[in-house]
Phi, psi and omega in degrees: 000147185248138176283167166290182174223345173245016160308304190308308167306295195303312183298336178292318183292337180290307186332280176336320188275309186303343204256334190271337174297314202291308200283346166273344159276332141029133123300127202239126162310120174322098182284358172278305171328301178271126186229148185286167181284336144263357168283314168341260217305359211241330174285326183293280182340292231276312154316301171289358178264323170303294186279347161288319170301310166280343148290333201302299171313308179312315192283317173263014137311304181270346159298258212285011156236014149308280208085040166238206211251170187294033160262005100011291168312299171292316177310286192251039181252312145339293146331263198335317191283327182306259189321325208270339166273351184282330188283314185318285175319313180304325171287351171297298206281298147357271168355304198257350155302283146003271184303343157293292178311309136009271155282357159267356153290307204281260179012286178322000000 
C-alpha cells in the first residue's frame, strides 16, 4: 500500500480547520438582543409619529366622509398623540425593567 506524501499536510490543514470552526462558533452576543439607546429611542420616535399618523388619518378620513369641519381631525390626531405616548411610556418602562433585572444579575 503507498502512503500519501502529503498526509502530514493534510491532517494539519484538517487539524487547522477544525480548530478555526469550534472559535468561530463560540458563542457570541447576539447584536439583536442588544439594543443601544438610540435604537430605544428611534423606536419611542417611531411608535409616536405612528399613532399621530393613524389618529391624523382616522380623523380626516371621517372627516371627509361625514363633510364636516376638522373636528374629527383634531379630536383623533389627539387620541392618537394620546396613544403614541402611552406605547412610548410602556416601552419606557419595558426598558428600565430589562435594566433592572440586568443589573440584579449582575449583582448576584
Amino acid at each position: 500500500m503507498t502512503t500519501d506524501p502529503n498526509k502530514a499536510q493534510l491532517d494539519a490543514l484538517s487539524d487547522r480547520i477544525e480548530g478555526l470552526k469550534k472559535t468561530s462558533q463560540a458563542e457570541k452576543p447576539r447584536g439583536d438582543e442588544h439594543y443601544s439607546g438610540a435604537q430605544q429611542g428611534w423606536r419611542m420616535v417611531t411608535e409616536l409619529v405612528a399613532g399621530l399618523g393613524i389618529g391624523l388619518t382616522i380623523g380626516y378620513g371621517l372627516d371627509w366622509l361625514f363633510g364636516t369641519l376638522p373636528i374629527f381631525l383634531v379630536i383623533f390626531t389627539l387620541l392618537g398623540f394620546a396613544a403614541g405616548v402611552n406605547v412610548m411610556l410602556r416601552t419606557a418602562k419595558e426598558v428600565q425593567n430589562e435594566q433592572m433585572a440586568k443589573a440584579a444579575n449582575e449583582k448576584d
